[in-house]
C-alpha positions, 0 to 999 in steps of 0.5 A, spaced: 541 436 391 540 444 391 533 443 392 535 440 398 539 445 400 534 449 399 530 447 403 535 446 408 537 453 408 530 455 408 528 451 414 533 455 417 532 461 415 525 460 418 527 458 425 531 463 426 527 469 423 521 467 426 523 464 433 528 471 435 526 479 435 533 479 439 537 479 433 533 484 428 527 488 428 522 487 421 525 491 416 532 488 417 528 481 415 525 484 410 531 486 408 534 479 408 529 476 405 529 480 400 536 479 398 535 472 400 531 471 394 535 475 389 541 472 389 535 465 388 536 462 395 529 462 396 523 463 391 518 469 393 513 465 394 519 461 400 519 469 402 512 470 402 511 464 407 517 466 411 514 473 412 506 470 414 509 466 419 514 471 422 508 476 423 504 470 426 509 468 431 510 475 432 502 476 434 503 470 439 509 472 442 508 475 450 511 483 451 516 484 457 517 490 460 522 493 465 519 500 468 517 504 474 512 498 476 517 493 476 517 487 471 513 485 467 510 480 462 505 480 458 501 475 452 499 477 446 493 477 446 494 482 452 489 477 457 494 474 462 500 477 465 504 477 471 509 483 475 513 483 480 515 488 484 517 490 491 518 495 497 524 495 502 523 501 507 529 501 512 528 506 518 533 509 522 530 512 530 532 516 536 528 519 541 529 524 547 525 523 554 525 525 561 527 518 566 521 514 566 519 510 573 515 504 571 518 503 564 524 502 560 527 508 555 523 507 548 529 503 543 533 507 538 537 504 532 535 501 525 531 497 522 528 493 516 521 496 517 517 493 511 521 488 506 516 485 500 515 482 494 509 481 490 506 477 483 500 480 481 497 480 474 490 478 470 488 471 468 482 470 462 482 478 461 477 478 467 480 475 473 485 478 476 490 475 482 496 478 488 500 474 492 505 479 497 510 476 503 513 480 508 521 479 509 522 484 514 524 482 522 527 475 519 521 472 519 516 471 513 509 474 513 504 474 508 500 481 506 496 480 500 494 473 496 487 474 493 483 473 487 478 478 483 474 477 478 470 483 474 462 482 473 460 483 466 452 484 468 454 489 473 461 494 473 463 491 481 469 487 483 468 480 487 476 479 491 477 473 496 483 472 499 488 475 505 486 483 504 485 490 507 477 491 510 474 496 507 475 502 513 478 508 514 482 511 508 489 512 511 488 504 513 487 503 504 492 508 503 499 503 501 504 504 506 508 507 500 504 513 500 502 514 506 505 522 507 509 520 514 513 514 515 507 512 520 500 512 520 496 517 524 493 515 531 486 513 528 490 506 526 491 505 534 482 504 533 483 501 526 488 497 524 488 492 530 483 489 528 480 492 521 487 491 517 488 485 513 484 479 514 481 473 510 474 475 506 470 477 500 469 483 498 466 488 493 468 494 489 465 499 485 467 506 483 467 512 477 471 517 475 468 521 482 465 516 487 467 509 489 464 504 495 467 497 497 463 493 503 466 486 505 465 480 510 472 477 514 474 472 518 480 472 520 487 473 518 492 469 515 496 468 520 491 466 526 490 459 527 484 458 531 480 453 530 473 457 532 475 465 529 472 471 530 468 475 524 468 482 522 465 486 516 467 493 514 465 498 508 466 503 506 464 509 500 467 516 498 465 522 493 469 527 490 465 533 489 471 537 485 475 533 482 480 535 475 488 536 474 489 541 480 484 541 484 480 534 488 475 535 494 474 529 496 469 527 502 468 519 506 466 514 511 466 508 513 463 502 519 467 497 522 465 491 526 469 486 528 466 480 533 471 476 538 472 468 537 471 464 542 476 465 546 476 472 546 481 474 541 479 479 535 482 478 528 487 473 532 489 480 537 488 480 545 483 485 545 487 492 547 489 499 543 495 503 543 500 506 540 508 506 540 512 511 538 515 508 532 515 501 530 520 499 534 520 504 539 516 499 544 514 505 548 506 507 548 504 513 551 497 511 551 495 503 552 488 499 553 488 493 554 480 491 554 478 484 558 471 480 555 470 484 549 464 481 545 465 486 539 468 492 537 465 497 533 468 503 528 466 509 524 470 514 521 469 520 517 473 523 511 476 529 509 481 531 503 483 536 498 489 538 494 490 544 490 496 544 485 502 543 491 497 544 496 494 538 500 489 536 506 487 529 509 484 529 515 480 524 520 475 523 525 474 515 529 469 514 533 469 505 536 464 502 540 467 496 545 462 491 547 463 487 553 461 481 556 461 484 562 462 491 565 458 497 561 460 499 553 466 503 552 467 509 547 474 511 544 476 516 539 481 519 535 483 523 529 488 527 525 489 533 520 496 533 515 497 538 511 503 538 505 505 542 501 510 540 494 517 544 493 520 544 486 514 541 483 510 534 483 503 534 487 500 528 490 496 522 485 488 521 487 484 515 485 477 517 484 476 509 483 479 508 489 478 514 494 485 515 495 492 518 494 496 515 490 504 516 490 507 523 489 509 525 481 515 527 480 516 532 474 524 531 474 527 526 477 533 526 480 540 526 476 546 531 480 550 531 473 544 535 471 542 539 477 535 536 478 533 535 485 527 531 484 521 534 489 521 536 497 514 536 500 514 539 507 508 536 511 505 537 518 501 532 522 497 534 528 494 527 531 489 526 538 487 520 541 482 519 548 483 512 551 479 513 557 473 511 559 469 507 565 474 504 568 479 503 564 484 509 564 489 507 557 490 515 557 490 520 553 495 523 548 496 529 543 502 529 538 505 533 533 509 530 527 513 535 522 516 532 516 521 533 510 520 528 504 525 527 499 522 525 493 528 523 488 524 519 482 517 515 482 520 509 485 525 512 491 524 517 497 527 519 504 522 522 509 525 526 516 520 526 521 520 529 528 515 528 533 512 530 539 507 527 544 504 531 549 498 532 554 500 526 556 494 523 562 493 518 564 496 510 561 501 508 565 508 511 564 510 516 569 517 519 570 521 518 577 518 524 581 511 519 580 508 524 576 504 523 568 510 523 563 510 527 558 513 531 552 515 525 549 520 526 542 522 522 537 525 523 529 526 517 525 529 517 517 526 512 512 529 510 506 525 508 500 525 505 494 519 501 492 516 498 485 
């Protein structure tokens, strides 16, 4: 009968220091075995056993975490995971402007400009996988759901799915990143047509270089039977590059050919920009009848130095028409920031890129830390005109506070100015061009 509770005892003991860290850590079982088997409820040799199988299950069991990066999960063995994480970025705009002719007052208010959740991880060591939805405007939206695998003949990465092409380094750059609350006026080139589609690309890089090329089809969201195609790559080099100090140089092409009824990557062929997101005003505005191709190449150029950051670039696109001559539009931008109470911008070599701001002291009021300010200034152009299409032509300046609370949350003040306006089809009521169009916006973001 005692060996029988014995060996219940010990089946118990098993179950429950094997199957749970919850409740002690390894030396307060060791401990209790210990004093198990001094007072003879178990033999050393029960006690042996019991501790072999605690460390064997303990070597099985997955990690979680909860940090910066959101939650996440991985296996023992350190070849499968998931994490989950998210952004929300809810903005607030205003705007001042002379009484317009032929176009209604841009739109102020709030909005949920992006609302995202995303699983990413590895399967197999080698495979690795994203899926991210957009919740924002009360609709569903998918971003990025693809699939990458890392060759072991050859240090490149193969990814199929929904992704960014591979042009320009402020489209690559995540919208969490990014040193205004919008991007510059090179993305009215850019992004219609190479932001996100479907496709298979590749990607290398170093401690100092990375180059990625890939070809497209369309995006996730267009149903077209008969779609367009596209291809982009893109490569950068940073000549000088350590703790303090990155000088980083870049360029890309793009092309981008119409489907059969007309639409590019799912887009009525046009270019423009708004003033905000939601504003539903556009200084400048092309709209472009039987386009057969569309063509980009954009030159890059960034620094930083301890506080002090640069970023600047110049695009050039080319529009194949069916009918009527080609057209040529340009853009460019130069931002420059600078860190107040610490932090600097993170640059990823491997991807030719900013990453996000490091705060060295997060905030915390009891404590007196403030976390980091950034003062940024931004000064864009863009030239929609050419042969017989007048989409206009348009400067603007954007000055810019970012309140940098920890590596998760931030605030940015904007204020914008456009101005040189010609041409492009807002007038004012005395018939002439508008212009000095004005607009401040504040974010709130906190992203994981």
């Amino acid at each position: 009968m005692k060996t029988i509770s014995s060996l219940a005892c010990s089946a118990s003991i098993a179950a429950c220091l094997v199957t749970s860290h919850a409740f002690a850590d390894n030396q307060q079982d060791s401990a209790l075995l210990k004093l198990l088997q001094e007072k003879g409820i178990i033999s050393a040799e029960e006690a042996q056993s019991l501790q072999a199988e605690q460390a064997r299950r303990a070597q099985q069991q997955a990690t979680v975490s909860m940090g910066s990066k959101g939650l996440k999960i991985e296996s023992a063995d350190k070849q499968a995971s998931i994490q989950i994480g998210g952004r929300l970025h809810a903005d607030y705009a205003t705007h001042d402007h002379e009484a317009f002719a032929n176009q209604e007052d841009a739109i102020d208010g709030t909005q949920i400009r992006r609302a995202r959740l995303y699983a990413k991880g590895k399967l197999n060591g080698r495979w690795k996988y994203v899926l991210e939805s957009d919740f924002a405007g009360n609709k569903v939206s998918v971003k990025d759901a693809n699939l990458s695998y890392k060759l072991t003949s050859a240090p490149i990465t193969l990814t199929v799915g929904n992704q960014k092409h591979a042009v320009s380094m402020e489209v690559e750059e995540s919208s969490n990143d990014i040193m205004f609350t919008e991007r510059s006026l090179v993305a009215a080139l850019t992004t219609p047509y190479f932001d996100r589609a479907i496709g298979i690309t590749a990607a290398s890089g170093g401690s100092n270089w990375h180059a990625k090329a890939g070809l497209f089809g369309d995006g996730i969201s267009n149903n077209d039977a008969d779609e367009g195609h596209g291809f982009g790559a893109r490569a950068s080099f940073a000549p000088v590059l350590n703790d303090n100090t990155v000088v980083h140089v870049g360029a890309s092409y793009g092309l981008r050919k119409t489907s059969d009824d007309g639409l590019a990557n799912g887009k009525s062929p046009s270019f423009s920009y708004k003033t905000t997101n939601f504003s539903d005003l556009k200084p400048v505005n092309a709209s472009v009848a039987d386009m057969d191709k569309v063509e980009i190449g954009v030159f890059e150029f960034a620094a930083m130095h301890g506080a002090w950051s640069v970023q600047s670039e110049i695009a050039a696109n080319n529009v194949s028409r069916d009918s009527g001559d080609d057209l040529s539009f340009s853009a460019h931008y130069v931002q420059l920031g600078y860190s107040i109470f610490g932090g600097q911008r993170r640059y990823k070599a491997s991807e030719g890129e900013f990453k996000y701001f490091n705060v060295n002291t997060p905030f915390n009021a009891s404590t007196g830390d403030w976390g980091a300010l950034e003062v940024a200034a931004r000064f864009d152009q863009i030239d929609l005109e050419d042969d017989n299409i007048s989409g206009g032509e348009a400067k603007r300046f954007t000055l810019g506070l970012n309140w940098y609370l920890s590596r998760n949350m931030r605030v940015l003040f904007d204020y914008s100015r456009s101005y040189d306006l010609d041409g492009g089809a807002i007038q004012n009521d005395k018939g002439e061009v508008a212009d000095n169009i004005d607009s401040f916006a504040i974010r709130t973001q906190w992203a994981f």
